[in-house]
DRENKOL-399056 format. One record per residue (C-alpha): residue in three letters; residue number from 0; x, y, z. Coordinates in steps of 0.02 Angstrom, whole numbers. Layout:
<residuo:ALA num:NUM xx:X yy:Y zz:Z>
...
end
This chain:
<residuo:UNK num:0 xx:5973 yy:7098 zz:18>
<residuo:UNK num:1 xx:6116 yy:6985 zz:97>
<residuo:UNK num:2 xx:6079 yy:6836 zz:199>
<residuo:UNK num:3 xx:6174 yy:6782 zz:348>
<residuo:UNK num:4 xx:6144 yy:6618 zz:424>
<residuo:UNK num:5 xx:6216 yy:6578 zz:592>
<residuo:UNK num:6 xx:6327 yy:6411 zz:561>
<residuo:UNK num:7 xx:6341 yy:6426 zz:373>
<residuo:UNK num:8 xx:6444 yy:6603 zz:416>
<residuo:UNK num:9 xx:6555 yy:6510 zz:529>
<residuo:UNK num:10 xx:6590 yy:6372 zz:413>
<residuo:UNK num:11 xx:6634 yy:6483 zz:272>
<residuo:UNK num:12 xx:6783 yy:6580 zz:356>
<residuo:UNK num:13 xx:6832 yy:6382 zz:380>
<residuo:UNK num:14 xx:6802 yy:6372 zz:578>
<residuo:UNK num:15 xx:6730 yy:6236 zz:626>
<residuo:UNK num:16 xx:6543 yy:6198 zz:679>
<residuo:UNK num:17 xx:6464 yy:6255 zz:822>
<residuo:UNK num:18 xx:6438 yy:6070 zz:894>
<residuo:UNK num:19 xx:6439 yy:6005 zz:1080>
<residuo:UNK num:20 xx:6530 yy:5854 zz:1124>
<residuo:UNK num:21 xx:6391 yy:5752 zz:1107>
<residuo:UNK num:22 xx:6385 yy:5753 zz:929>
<residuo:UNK num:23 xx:6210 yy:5867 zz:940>
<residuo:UNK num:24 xx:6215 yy:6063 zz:889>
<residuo:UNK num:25 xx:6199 yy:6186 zz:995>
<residuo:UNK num:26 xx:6085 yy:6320 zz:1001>
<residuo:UNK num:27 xx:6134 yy:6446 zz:870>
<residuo:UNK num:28 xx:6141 yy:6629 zz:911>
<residuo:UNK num:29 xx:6197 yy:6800 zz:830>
<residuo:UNK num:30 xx:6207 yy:6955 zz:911>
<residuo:UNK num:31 xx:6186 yy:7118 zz:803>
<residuo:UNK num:32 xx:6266 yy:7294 zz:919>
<residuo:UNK num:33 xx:6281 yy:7472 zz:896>
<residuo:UNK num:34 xx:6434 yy:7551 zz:988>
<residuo:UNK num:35 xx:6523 yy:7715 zz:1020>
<residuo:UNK num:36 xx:6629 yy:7702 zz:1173>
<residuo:UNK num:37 xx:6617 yy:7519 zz:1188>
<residuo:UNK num:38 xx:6478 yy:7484 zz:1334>
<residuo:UNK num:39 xx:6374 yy:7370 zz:1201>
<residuo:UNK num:40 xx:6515 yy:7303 zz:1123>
<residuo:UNK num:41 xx:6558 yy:7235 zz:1273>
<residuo:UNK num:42 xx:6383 yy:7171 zz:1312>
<residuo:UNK num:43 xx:6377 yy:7084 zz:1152>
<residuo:UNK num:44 xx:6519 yy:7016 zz:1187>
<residuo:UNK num:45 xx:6477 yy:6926 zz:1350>
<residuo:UNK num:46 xx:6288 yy:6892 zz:1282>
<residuo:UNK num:47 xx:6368 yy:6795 zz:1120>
<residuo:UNK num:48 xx:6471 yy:6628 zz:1118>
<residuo:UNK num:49 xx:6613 yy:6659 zz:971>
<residuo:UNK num:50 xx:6659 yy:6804 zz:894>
<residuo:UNK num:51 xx:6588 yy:6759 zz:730>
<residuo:UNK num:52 xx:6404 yy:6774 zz:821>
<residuo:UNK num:53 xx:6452 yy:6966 zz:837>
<residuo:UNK num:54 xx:6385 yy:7086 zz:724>
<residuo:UNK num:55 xx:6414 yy:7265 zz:700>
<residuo:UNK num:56 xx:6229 yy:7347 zz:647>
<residuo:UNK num:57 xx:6349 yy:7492 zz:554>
<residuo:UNK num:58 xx:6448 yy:7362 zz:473>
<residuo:UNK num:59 xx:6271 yy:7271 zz:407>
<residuo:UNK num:60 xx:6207 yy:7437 zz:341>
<residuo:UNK num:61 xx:6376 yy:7469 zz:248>
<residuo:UNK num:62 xx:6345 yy:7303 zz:170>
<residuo:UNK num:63 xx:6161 yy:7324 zz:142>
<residuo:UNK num:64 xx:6133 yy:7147 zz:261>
<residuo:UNK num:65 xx:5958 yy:7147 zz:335>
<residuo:UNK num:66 xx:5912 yy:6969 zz:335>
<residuo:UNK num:67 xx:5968 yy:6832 zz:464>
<residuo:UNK num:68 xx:5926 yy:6669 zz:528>
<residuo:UNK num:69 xx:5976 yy:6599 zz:689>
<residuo:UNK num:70 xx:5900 yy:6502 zz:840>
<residuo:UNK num:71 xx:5919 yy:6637 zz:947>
<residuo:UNK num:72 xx:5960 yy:6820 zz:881>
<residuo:UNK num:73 xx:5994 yy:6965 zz:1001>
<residuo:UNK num:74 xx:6004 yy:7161 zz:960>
<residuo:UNK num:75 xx:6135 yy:7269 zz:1085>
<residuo:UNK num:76 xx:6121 yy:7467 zz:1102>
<residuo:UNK num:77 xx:6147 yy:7606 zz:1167>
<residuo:UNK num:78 xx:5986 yy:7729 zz:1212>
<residuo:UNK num:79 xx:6018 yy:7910 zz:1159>
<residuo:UNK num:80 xx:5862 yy:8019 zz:1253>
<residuo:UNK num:81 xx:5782 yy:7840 zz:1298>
<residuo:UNK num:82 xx:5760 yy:7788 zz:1118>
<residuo:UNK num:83 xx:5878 yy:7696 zz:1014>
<residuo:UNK num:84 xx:6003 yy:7761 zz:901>
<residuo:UNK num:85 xx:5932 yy:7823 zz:729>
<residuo:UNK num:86 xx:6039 yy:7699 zz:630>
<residuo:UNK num:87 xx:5949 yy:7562 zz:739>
<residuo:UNK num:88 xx:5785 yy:7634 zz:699>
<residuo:UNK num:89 xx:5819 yy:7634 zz:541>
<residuo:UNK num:90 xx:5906 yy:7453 zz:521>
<residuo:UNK num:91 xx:5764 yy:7354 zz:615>
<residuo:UNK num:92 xx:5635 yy:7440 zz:504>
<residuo:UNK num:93 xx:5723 yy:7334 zz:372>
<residuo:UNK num:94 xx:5776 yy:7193 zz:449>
<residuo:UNK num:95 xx:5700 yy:7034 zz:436>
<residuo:UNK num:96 xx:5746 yy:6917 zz:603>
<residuo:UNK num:97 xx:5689 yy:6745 zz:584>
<residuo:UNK num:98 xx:5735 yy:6666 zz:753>
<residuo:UNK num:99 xx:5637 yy:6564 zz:883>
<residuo:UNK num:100 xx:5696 yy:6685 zz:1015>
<residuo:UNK num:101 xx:5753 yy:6861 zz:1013>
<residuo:UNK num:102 xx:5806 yy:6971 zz:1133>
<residuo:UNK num:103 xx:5858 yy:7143 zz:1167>
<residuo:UNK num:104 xx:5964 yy:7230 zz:1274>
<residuo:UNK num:105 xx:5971 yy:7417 zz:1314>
<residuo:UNK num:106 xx:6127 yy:7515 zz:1387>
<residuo:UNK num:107 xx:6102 yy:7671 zz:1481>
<residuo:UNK num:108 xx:6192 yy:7790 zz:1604>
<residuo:UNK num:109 xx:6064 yy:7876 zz:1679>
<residuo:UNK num:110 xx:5883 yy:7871 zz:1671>
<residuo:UNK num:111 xx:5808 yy:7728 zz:1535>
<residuo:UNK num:112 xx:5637 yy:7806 zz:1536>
<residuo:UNK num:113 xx:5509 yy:7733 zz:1416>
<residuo:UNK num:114 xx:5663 yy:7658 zz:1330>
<residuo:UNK num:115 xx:5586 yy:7474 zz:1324>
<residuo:UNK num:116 xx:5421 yy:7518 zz:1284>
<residuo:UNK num:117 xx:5481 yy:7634 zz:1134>
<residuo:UNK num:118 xx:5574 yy:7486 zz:1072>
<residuo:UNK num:119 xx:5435 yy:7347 zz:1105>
<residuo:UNK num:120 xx:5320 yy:7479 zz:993>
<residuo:UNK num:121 xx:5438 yy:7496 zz:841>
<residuo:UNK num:122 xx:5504 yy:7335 zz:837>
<residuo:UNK num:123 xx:5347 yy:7249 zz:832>
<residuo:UNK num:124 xx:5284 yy:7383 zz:704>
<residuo:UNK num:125 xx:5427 yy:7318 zz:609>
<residuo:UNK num:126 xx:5387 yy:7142 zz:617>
<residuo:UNK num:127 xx:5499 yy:7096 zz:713>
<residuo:UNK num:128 xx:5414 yy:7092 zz:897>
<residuo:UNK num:129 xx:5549 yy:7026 zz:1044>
<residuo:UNK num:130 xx:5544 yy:6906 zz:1159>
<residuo:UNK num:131 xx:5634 yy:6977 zz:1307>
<residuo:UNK num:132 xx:5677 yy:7166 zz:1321>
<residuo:UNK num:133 xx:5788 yy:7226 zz:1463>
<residuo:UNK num:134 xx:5896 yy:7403 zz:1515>
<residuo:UNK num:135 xx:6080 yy:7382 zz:1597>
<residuo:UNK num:136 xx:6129 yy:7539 zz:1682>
<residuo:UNK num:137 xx:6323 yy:7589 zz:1634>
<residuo:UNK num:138 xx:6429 yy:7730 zz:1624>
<residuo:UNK num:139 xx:6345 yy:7896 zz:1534>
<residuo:UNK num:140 xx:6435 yy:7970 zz:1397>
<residuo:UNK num:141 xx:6328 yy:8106 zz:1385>
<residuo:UNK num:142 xx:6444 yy:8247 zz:1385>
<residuo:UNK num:143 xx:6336 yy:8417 zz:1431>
<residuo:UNK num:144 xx:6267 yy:8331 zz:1589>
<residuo:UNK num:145 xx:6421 yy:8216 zz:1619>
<residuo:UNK num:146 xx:6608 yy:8201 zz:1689>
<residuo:UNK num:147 xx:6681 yy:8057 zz:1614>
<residuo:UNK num:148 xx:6813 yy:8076 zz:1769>
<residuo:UNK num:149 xx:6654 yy:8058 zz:1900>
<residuo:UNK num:150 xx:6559 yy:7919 zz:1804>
<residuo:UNK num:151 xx:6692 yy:7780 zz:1789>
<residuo:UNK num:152 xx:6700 yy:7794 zz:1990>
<residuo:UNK num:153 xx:6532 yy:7746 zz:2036>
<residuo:UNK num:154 xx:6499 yy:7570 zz:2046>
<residuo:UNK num:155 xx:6332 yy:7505 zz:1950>
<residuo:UNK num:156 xx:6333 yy:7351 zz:1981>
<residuo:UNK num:157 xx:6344 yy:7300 zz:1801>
<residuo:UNK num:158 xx:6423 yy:7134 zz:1821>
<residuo:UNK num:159 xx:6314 yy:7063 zz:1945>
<residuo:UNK num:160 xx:6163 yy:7138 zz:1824>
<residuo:UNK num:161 xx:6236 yy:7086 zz:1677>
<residuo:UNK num:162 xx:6252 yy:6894 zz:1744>
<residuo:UNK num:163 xx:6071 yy:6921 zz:1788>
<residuo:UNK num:164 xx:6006 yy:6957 zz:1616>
<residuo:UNK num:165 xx:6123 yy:6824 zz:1517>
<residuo:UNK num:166 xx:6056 yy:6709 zz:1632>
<residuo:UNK num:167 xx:5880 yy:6746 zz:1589>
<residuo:UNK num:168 xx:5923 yy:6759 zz:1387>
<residuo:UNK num:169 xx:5996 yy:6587 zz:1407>
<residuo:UNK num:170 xx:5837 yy:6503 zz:1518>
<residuo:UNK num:171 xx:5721 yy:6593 zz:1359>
<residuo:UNK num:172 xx:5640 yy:6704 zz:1486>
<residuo:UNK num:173 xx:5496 yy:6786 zz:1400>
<residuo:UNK num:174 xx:5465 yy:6959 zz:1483>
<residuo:UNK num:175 xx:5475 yy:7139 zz:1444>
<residuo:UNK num:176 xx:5567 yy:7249 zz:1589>
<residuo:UNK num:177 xx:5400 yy:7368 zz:1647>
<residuo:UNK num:178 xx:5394 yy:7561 zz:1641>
<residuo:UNK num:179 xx:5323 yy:7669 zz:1766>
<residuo:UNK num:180 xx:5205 yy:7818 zz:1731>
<residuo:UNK num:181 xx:5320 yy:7928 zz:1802>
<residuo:UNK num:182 xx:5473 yy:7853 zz:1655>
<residuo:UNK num:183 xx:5324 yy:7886 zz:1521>
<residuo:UNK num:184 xx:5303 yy:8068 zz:1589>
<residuo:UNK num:185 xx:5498 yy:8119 zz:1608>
<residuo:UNK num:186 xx:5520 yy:8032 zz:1431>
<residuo:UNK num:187 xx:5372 yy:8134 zz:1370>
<residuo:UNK num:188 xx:5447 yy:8282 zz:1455>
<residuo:UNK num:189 xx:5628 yy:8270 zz:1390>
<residuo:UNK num:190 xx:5540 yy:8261 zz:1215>
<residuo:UNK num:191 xx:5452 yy:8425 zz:1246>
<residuo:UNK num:192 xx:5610 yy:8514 zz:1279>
<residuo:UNK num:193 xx:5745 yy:8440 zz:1159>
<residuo:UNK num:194 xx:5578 yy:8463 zz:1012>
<residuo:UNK num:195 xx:5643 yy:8294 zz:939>
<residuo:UNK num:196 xx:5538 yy:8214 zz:801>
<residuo:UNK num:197 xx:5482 yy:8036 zz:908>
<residuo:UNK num:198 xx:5494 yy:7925 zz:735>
<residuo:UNK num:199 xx:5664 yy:8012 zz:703>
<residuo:UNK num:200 xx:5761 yy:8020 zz:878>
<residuo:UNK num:201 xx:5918 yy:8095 zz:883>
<residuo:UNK num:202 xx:5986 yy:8140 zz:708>
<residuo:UNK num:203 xx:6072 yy:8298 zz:703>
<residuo:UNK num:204 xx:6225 yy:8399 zz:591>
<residuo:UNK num:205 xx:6380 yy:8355 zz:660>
<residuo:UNK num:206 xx:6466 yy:8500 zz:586>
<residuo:UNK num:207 xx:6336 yy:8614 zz:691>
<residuo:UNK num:208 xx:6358 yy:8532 zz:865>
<residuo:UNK num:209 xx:6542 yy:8477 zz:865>
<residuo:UNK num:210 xx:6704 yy:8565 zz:812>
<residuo:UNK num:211 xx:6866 yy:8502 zz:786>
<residuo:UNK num:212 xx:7002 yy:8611 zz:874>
<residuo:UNK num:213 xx:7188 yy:8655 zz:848>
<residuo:UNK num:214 xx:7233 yy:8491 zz:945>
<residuo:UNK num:215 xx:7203 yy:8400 zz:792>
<residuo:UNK num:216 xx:7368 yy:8330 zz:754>
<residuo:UNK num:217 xx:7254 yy:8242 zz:575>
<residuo:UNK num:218 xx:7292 yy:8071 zz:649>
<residuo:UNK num:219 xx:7117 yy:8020 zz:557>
<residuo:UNK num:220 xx:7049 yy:7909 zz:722>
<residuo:UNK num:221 xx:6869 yy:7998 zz:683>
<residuo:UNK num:222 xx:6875 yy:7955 zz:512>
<residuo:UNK num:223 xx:6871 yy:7793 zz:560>
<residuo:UNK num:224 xx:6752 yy:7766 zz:713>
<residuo:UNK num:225 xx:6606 yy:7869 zz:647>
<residuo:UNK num:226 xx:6482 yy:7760 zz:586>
<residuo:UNK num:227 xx:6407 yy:7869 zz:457>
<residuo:UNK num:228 xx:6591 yy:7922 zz:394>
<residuo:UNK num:229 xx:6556 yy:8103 zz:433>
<residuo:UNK num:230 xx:6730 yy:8143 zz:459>
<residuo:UNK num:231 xx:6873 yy:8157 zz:312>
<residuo:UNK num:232 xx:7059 yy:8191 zz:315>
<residuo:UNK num:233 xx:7093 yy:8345 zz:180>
<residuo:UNK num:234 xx:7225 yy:8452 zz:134>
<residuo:UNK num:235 xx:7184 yy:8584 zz:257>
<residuo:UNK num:236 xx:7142 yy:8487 zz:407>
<residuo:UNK num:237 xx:6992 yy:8372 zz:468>
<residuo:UNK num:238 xx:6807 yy:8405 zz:374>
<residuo:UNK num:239 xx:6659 yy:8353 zz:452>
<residuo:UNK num:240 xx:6474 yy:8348 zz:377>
<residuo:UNK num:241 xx:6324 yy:8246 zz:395>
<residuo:UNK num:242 xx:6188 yy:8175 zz:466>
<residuo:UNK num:243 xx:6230 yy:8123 zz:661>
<residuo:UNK num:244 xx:6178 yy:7997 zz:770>
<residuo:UNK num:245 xx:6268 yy:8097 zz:924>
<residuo:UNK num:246 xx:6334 yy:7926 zz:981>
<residuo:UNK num:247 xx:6490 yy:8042 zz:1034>
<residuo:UNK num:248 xx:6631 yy:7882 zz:937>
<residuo:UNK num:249 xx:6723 yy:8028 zz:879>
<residuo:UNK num:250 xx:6716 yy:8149 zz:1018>
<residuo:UNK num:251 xx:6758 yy:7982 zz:1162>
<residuo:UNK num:252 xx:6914 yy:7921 zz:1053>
<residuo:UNK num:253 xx:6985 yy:8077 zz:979>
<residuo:UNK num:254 xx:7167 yy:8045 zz:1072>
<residuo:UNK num:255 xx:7193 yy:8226 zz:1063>
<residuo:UNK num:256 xx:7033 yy:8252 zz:1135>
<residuo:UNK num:257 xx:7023 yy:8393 zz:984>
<residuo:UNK num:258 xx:6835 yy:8379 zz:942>
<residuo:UNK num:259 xx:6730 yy:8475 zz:1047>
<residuo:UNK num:260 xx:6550 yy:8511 zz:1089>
<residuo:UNK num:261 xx:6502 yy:8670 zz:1047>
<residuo:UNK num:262 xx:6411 yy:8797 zz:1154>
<residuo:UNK num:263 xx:6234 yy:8870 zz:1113>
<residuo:UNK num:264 xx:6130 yy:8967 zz:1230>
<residuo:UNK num:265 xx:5990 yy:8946 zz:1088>
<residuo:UNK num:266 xx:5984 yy:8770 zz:1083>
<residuo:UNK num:267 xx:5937 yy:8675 zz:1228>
<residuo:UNK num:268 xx:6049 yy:8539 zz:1164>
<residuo:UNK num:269 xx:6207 yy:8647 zz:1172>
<residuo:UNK num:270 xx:6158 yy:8769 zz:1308>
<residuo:UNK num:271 xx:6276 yy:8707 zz:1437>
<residuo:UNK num:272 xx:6417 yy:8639 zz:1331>
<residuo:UNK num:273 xx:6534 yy:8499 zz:1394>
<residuo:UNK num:274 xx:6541 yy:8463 zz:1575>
<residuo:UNK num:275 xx:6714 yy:8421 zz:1560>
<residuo:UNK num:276 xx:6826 yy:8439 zz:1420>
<residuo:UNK num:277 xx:6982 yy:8353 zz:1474>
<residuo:UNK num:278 xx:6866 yy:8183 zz:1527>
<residuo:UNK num:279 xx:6851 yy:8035 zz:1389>
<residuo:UNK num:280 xx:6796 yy:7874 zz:1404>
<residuo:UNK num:281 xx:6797 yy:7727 zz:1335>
<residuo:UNK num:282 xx:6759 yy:7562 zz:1390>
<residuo:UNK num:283 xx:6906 yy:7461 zz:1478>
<residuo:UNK num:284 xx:6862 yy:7305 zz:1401>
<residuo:UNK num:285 xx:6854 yy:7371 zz:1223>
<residuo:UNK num:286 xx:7002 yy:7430 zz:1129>
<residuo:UNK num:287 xx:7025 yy:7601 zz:1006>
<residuo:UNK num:288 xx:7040 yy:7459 zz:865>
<residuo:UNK num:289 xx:6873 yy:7376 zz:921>
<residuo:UNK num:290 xx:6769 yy:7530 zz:882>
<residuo:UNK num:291 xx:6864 yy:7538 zz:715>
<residuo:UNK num:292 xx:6817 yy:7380 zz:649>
<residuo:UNK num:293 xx:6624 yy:7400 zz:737>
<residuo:UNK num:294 xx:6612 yy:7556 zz:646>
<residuo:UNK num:295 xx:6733 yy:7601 zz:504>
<residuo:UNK num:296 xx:6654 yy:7643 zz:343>
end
């Protein structure tokens, strides 16, 4: 298994050391994210000092990289039905975080849940039990229930809450954001009616729950922000096949807007289709070629 060491990554892409003026070194910190349309990526971003300290999980996977050493180390993510991503399940399961700190910091768009305690439970299970555990609400990408259009107008406060919870990472708070009965019973009631395995989350066939329509002008952008590489550029168009996280990366930056979510009245998943269509988002401080690097495989 690779090894990445906060400092010693830095110093062998030539940069400099992380050092204040004072001659003594700071506190080192790497943040690992998960991103689709960009709301973590962002996060990360404002919750890590350099650039280097970012760390794309997909992009850790792909190099089979589960073992890292910092002073402070920090997962980002996205919840998909208030639990995290499968490929985030999967990664911490394997990883092996030796930090005095860590941290963790949940996006959402609508309702969290049980989202923190889920993630308490299997990181700790994992060995790797955090420090401080907190939700930031955001836009919702979640396209049955969801206008893109509608979302992007409301105002969530998400700088003010954002300052709010890089303050406490960088004071070492140690606390774990508390769920209601009421989150535990709505969680326990979404899980009911999507029939979702708990230990699995979301992991469906993206051939059955998307298509790709005669928009597609083959310009390959979901070949490349997929992070399991589901989508391929052939002869007679765009394939698609495999496991899927239903992050949405290829649905939110498909320029055409040519990949669709398909309609079944049998599955509870696909019963109501897209709310709208013609609405995409992406974050507006994250760029088409962001996602790309974050994700390509």
């Amino acid at each position: 298994m690779g090894k990445i060491v906060a400092g010693a990554a830095v110093a062998a892409i030539g940069l400099p050391a992380l050092n204040s003026c004072a001659g003594k070194p700071q506190k080192k910190r790497i943040v690992l994210y998960f991103t689709a349309t960009g709301n973590s990526l962002y996060v990360a971003r404002q919750l890590a000092e350099s650039e280097e300290q970012l760390l794309s999980i997909p992009q850790m996977v792909k190099q089979n990289r589960y073992e890292f050493e910092a002073d402070e180390i920090g997962i980002v993510y996205p919840i998909y039905g208030h639990m995290p991503p499968n490929m985030v399940r999967n990664f911490i399961r394997k990883a092996r975080l030796k930090a005095e700190y860590k941290f963790a910091v949940l996006t959402y768009g609508a309702r969290k849940c049980d989202a923190v305690e889920i993630w308490n439970d299997l990181s700790a299970r994992a060995g790797n039990a955090f420090d401080y555990i907190a939700t930031l609400v955001m836009v919702d990408n979640w396209l049955p229930n969801f206008d893109m259009n509608e979302q992007v107008k409301m105002d969530k406060h998400i700088p003010e809450n954002l300052q709010r919870i890089a303050g406490e990472i960088s004071s070492r708070r140690q606390w774990q954001e508390p769920v209601s009965e009421e989150e535990r019973q709505m969680h326990a009631g979404f899980m009911a009616l999507s029939g979702l395995d708990p230990e699995v989350g979301f992991l469906k066939r993206s051939e059955r729950y998307f298509a790709v329509t005669d928009a597609c002008i083959d310009c390959g952008v979901c070949t490349d922000v997929c992070p399991r590489g589901n989508y391929e550029l052939t002869s007679n168009g765009v394939a698609m096949q495999g496991d899927c996280d239903f992050c949405f990366a290829c649905i939110q930056n498909c320029p055409q807007k040519a990949i669709r979510f398909r309609q079944d009245s049998g599955d509870p998943l696909l019963a109501q289709g897209e709310k709208n269509p013609d609405a995409r988002y992406r974050n507006e401080h994250v760029s088409l070629m962001d996602i790309k690097r974050a994700n390509g495989q």
